[in-house]
KETORZA-339588 format. One record per residue (C-alpha): x, z negated, y negated. Coordinates in Angstrom, 3 decimals, always signed. Each point is the difference from the previous one (the first is absolute). Layout:
REM residues N
+----------+----------+----------+
|     east |       up |    north |
+----------+----------+----------+
|        X |        Z |        Y |
...
+----------+----------+----------+
REM end
This chain:
REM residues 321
+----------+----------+----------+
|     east |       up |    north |
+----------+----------+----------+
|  -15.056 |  -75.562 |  -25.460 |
|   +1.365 |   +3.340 |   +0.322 |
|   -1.102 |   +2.554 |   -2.787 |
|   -1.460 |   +3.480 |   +1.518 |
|   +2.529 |   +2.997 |   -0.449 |
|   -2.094 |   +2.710 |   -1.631 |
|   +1.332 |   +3.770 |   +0.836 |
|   +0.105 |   +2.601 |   -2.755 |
|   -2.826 |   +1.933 |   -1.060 |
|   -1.913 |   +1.720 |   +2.488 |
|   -2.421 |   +2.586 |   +0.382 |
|   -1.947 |   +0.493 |   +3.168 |
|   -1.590 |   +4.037 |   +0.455 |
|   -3.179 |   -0.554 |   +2.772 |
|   -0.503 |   +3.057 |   +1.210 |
|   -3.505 |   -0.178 |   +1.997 |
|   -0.458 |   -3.403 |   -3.056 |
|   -3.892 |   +0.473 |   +0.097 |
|   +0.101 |   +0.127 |   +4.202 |
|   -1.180 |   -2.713 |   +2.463 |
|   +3.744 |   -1.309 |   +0.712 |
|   +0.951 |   +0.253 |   -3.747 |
|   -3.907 |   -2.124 |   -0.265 |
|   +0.921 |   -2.288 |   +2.580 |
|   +3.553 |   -0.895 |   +0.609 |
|   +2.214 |   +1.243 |   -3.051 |
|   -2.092 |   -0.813 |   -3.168 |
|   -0.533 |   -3.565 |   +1.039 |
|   +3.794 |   -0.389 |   +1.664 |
|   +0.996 |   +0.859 |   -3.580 |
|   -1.967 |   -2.186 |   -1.866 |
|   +0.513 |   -2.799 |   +1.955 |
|   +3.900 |   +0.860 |   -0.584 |
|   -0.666 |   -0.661 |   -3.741 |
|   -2.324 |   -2.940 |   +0.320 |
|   +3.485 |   -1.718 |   +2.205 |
|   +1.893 |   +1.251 |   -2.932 |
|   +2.494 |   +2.578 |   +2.031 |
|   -1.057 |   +3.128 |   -2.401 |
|   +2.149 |   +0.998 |   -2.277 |
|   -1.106 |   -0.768 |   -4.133 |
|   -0.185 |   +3.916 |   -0.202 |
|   -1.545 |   +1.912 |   +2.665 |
|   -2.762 |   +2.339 |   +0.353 |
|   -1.988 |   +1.230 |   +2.988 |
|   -1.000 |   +3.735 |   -0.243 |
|   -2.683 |   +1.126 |   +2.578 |
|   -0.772 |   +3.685 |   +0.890 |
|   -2.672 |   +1.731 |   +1.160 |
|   -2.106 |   +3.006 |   +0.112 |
|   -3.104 |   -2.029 |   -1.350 |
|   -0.522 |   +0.192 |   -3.533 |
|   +0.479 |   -3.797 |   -1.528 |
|   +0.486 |   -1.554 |   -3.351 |
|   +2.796 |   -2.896 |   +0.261 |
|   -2.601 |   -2.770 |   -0.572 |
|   -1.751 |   +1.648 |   +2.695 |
|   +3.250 |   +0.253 |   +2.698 |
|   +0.306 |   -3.945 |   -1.255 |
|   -3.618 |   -0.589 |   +1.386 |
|   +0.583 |   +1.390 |   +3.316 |
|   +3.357 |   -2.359 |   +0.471 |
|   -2.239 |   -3.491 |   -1.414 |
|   -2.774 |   +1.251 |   +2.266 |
|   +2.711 |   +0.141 |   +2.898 |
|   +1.729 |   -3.344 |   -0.967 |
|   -3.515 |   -2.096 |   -0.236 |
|   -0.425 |   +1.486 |   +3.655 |
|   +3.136 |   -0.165 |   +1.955 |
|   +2.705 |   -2.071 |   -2.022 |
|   +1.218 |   -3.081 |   +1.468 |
|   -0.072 |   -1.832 |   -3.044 |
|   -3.913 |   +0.387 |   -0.219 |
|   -1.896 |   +1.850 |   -2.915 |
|   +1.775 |   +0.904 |   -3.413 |
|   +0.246 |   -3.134 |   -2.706 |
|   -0.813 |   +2.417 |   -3.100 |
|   +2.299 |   -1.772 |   -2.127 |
|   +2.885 |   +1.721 |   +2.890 |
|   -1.848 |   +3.043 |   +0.661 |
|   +0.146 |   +0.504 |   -3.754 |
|   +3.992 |   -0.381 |   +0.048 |
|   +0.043 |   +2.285 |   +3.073 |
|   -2.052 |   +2.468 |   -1.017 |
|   +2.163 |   +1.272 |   -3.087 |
|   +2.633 |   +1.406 |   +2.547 |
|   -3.026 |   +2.363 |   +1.866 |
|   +0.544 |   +3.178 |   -0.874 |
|   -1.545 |   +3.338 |   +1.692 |
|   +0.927 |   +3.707 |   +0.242 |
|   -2.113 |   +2.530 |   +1.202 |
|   +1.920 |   +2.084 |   +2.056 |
|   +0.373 |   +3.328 |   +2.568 |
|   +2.784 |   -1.027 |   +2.572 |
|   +0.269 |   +3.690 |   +0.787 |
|   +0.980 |   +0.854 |   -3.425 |
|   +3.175 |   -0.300 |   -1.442 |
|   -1.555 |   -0.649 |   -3.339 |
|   -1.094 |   -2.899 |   +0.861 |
|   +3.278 |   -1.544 |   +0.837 |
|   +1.642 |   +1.240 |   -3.354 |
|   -2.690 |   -2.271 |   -1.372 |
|   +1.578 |   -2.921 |   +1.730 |
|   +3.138 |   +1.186 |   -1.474 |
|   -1.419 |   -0.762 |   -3.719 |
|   -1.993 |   -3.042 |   +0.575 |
|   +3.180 |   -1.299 |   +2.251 |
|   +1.818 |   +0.737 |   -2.934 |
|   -2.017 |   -1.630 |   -2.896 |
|   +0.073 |   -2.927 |   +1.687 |
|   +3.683 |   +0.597 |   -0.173 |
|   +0.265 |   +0.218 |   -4.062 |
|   -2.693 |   -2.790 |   -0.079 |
|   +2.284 |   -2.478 |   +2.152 |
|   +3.234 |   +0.535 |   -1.339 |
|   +1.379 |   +0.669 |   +3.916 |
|   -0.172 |   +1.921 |   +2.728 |
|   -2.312 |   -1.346 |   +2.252 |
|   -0.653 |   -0.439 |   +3.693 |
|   -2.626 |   +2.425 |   +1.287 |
|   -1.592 |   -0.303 |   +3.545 |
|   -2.259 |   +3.221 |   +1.266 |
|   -2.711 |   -1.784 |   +2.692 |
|   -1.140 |   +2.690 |   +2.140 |
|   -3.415 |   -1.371 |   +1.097 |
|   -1.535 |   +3.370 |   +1.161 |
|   -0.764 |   +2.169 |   +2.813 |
|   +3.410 |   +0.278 |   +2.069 |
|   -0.115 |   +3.960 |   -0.492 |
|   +0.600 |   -0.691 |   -3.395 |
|   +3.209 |   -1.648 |   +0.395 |
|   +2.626 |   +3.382 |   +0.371 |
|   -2.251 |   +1.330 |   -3.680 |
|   +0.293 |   -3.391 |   -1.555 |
|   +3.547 |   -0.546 |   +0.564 |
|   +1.251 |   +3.256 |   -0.664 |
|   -1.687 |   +0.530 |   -3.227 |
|   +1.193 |   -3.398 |   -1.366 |
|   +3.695 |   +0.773 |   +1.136 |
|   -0.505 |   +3.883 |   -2.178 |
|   -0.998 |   -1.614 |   -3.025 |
|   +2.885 |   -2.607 |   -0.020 |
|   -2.145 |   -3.128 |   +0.457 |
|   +2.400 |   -1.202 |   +2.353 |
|   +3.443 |   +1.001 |   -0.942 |
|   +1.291 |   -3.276 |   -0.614 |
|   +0.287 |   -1.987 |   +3.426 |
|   +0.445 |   -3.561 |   -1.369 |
|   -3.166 |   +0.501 |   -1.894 |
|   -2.385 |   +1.597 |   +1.910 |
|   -1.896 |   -0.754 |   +3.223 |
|   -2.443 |   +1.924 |   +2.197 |
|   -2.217 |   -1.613 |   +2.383 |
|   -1.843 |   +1.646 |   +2.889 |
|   -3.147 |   -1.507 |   +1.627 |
|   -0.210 |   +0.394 |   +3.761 |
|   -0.630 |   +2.128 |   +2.340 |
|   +3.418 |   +1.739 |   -0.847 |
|   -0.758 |   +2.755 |   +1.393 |
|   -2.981 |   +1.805 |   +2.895 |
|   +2.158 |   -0.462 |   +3.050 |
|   +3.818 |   -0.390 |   +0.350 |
|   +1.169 |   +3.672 |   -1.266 |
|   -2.152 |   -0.337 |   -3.083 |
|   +2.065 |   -3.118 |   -0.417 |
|   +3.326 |   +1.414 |   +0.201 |
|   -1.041 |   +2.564 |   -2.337 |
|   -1.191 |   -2.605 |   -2.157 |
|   +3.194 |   -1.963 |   -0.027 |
|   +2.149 |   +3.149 |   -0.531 |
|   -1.582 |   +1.093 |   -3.093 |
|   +0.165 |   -3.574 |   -1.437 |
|   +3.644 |   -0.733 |   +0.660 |
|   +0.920 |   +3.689 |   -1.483 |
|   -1.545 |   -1.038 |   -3.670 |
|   +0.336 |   -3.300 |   +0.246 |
|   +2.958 |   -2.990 |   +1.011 |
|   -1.483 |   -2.399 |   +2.757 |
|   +0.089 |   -3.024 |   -2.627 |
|   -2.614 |   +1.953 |   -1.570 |
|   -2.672 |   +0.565 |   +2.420 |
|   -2.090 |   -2.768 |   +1.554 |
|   -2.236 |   +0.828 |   +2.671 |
|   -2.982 |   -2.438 |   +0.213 |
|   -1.996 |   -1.864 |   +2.098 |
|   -2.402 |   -2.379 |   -2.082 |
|   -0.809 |   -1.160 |   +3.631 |
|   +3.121 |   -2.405 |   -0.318 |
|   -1.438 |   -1.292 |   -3.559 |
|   -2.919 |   -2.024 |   +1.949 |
|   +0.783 |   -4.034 |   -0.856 |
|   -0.393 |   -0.431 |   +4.209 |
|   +2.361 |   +3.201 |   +1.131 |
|   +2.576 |   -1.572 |   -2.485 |
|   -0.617 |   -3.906 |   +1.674 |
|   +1.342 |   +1.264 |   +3.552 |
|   +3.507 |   +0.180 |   -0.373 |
|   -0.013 |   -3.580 |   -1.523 |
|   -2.398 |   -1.020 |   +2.788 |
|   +2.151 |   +1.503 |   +1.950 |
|   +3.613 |   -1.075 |   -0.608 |
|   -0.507 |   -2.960 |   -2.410 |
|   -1.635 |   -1.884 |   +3.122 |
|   +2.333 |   -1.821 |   +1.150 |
|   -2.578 |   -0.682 |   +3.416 |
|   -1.178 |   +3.332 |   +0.068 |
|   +2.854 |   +2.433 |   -0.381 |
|   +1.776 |   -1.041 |   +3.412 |
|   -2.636 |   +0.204 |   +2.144 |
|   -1.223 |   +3.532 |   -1.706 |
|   +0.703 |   +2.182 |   +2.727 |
|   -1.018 |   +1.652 |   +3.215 |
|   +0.671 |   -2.994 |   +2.091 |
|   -2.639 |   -2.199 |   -1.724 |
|   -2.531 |   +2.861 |   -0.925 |
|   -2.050 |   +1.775 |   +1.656 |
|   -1.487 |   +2.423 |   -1.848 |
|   -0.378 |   +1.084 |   -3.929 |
|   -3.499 |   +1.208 |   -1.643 |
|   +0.399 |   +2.125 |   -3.689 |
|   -3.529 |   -0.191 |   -1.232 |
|   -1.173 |   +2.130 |   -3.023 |
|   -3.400 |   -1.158 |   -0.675 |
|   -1.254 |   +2.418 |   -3.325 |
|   -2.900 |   -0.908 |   -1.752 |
|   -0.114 |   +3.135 |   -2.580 |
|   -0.798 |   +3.523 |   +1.425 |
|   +0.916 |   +3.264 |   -1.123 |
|   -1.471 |   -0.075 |   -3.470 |
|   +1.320 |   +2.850 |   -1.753 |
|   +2.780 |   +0.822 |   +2.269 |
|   -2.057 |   +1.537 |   +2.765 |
|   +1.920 |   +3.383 |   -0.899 |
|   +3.284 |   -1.297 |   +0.391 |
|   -0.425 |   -2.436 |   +2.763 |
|   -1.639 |   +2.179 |   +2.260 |
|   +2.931 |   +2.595 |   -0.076 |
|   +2.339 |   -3.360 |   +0.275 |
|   -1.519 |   -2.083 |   +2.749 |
|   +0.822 |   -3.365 |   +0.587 |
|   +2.811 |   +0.857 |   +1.657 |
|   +1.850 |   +1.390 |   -2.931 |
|   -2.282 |   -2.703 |   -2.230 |
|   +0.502 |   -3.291 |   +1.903 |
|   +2.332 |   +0.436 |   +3.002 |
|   +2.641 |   +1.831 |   -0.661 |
|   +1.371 |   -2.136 |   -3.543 |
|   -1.948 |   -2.938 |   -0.341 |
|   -0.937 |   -1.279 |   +3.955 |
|   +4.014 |   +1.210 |   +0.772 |
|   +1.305 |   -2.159 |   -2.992 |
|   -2.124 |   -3.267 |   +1.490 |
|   +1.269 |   +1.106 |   +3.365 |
|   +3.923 |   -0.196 |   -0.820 |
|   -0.483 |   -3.191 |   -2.215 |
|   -1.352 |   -2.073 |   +2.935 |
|   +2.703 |   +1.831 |   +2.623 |
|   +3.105 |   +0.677 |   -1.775 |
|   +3.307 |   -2.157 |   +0.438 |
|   +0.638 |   -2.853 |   -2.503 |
|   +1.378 |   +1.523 |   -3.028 |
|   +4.305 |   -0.926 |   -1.047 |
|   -2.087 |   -0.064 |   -3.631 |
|   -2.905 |   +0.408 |   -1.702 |
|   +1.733 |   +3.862 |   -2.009 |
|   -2.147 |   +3.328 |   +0.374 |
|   +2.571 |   +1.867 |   +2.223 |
|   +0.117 |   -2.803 |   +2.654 |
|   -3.833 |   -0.227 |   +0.126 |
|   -0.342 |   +3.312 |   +0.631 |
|   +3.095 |   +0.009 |   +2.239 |
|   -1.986 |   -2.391 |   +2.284 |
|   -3.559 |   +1.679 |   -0.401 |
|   +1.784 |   +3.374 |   +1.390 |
|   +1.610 |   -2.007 |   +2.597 |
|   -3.720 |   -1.094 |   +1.241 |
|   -1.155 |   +3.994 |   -0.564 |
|   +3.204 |   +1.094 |   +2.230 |
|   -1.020 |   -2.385 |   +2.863 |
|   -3.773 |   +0.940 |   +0.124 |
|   -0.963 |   +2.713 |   +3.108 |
|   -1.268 |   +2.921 |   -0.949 |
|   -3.467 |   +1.254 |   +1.379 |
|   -0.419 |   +3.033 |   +1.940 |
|   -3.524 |   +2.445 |   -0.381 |
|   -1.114 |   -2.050 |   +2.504 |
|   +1.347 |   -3.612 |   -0.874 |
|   -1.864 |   +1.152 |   -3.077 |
|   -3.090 |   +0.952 |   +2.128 |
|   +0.247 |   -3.069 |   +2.232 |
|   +1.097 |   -3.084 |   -1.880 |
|   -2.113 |   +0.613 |   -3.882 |
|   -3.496 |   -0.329 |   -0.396 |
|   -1.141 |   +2.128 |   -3.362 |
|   -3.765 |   +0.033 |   -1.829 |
|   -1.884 |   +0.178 |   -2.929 |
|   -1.374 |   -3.013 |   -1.855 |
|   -4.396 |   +0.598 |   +0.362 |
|   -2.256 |   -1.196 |   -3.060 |
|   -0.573 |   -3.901 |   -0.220 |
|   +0.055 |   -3.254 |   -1.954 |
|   +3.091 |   -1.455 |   -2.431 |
|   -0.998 |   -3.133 |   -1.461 |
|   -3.642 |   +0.641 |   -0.319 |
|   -0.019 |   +3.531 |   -0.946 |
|   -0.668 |   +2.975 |   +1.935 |
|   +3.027 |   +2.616 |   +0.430 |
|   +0.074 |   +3.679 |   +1.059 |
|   +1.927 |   +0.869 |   +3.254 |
|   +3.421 |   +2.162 |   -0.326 |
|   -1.886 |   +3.466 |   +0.033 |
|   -2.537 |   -1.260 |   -2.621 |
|   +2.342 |   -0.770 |   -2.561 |
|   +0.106 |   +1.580 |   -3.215 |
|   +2.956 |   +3.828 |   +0.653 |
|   +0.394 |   -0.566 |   +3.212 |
|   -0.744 |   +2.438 |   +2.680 |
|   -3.313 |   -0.860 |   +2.418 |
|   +1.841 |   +1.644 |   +2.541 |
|   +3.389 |   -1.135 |   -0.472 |
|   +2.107 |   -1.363 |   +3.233 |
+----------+----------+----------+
REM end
């Protein structure tokens, strides 16, 4: 049996670490990391946020999070326990440069306390208009200088529409080398997104007869269950077009039409996802106008409960579009 290669200490910043993706997709990803045993022995996670928290408080939000949405189940305590000593929080201003030489000194503790220099990965998990302050600010403080050790991840949507994006992209690869940055779609995480390619191409009766000759047509289904909780502020400026469509529905969409891959490496994946993006036709105004359907969801039942409609829920606008 093959012994698991352990990287070198870690620390992970969450910025946004007491928000509803931090809640629902990073804390328990990470702890179910160290319950498989791929965390390093030294590692902390640092989140950040406006709201005023006590570490053992930040650590209750993450089990709270983990007993609801991991996909190992609810915390053993005896793990949690273990777990829990690597929670630490930071209250913090993302506007303010202060806060970042902060980061410096705690970065660097952990530093002196180790005995090495160690990795250190900056999660942005916040509103997207965010990203250009975030970035910046940890570049000016020399957070990042070393490119081997540092990482910087950005959540989708990269971007408002496609000049926002280039933007976006130009100010990270001008204080930052490409190796560094890692632009994210948790979308791709989900244990059924990640079983397609092996449906796919280790089907020895599927895979040749997965094409347009033998298919008629293919339905991408997003069926939510959660509403806008407290997001209602930034989803209603988003849409689901920059929310669902545009990253996550796209990704699904070039996984079931994109050419077998030579290999299984990042650059040909995407290589053949672009090659799928490249062949789609575009939509006119009026493609747009003939050929889409667009709504609101109205108030009604999940699973026994009631549920407010889109215009009822809690920041958004009763008269948004």
């Amino acid at each position: 049996m093959k012994s698991i290669i352990k990287s070198q200490p870690t620390i992970f910043v969450i910025f946004g670490g007491t928000g509803d993706l931090s809640q629902r997709k990073i804390g328990p990803a990470l702890y179910n990391l160290f319950l498989d045993g791929w965390m390093p022995e030294q590692f902390t996670i640092i989140g950040t946020g406006r709201t005023q928290l006590s570490d053992e408080d930040f650590s209750a939000r993450v089990l709270e999070g983990v007993n609801q949405f991991s996909r190992s189940g609810k915390a053993k305590k005896d793990k949690w326990d273990e777990f829990s000593k690597h929670l630490a929080y930071q209250v913090s201003d993302i506007n303010d440069f202060e806060t970042y030489k902060e980061f410096g000194t705690k970065i660097n503790g952990y530093k002196i306390e180790w005995g090495q220099e160690p990795y250190v990965l900056y999660y942005l998990a916040v509103s997207p208009n965010f990203f250009p302050i975030i970035a910046s600010n940890i570049s000016k403080a020399h957070l990042a200088d070393n490119p081997d050790r540092t990482r910087i991840v950005i959540e989708k949507p990269f971007g408002h529409d496609l000049e926002t994006a280039k933007e976006l992209n130009h100010l990270l690869s001008n204080i930052y080398n490409e190796k560094q940055i890692y632009r994210i779609d948790h979308y791709l995480g989900k244990e059924t997104v990640q079983n397609i390619m092996a449906f796919r191409f280790a089907n020895s009766i599927l895979e040749p007869i997965w094409n347009r000759d033998n298919i008629e047509h293919v339905q991408i289904s997003v069926t939510e269950q959660l509403g806008m909780g407290e997001r209602g502020d930034y989803y209603d400026g988003a849409g689901a077009l920059r929310d669902m469509v545009q990253n996550h529905i796209l990704q699904l969409l070039c996984l079931v039409a994109m050419e077998p891959p030579i290999n299984f490496s990042s650059d040909e994946l995407r290589n053949r996802k672009v090659e799928v993006l490249r062949a789609m036709r575009r939509f006119s105004a009026e493609d747009v106008r003939m050929s889409t359907v667009r709504g609101q969801y109205g108030r009604g039942w999940i699973e026994g409960k009631e549920v407010p409609g889109y215009r009822e829920e809690s920041k958004v606008n009763p008269e948004s579009n």
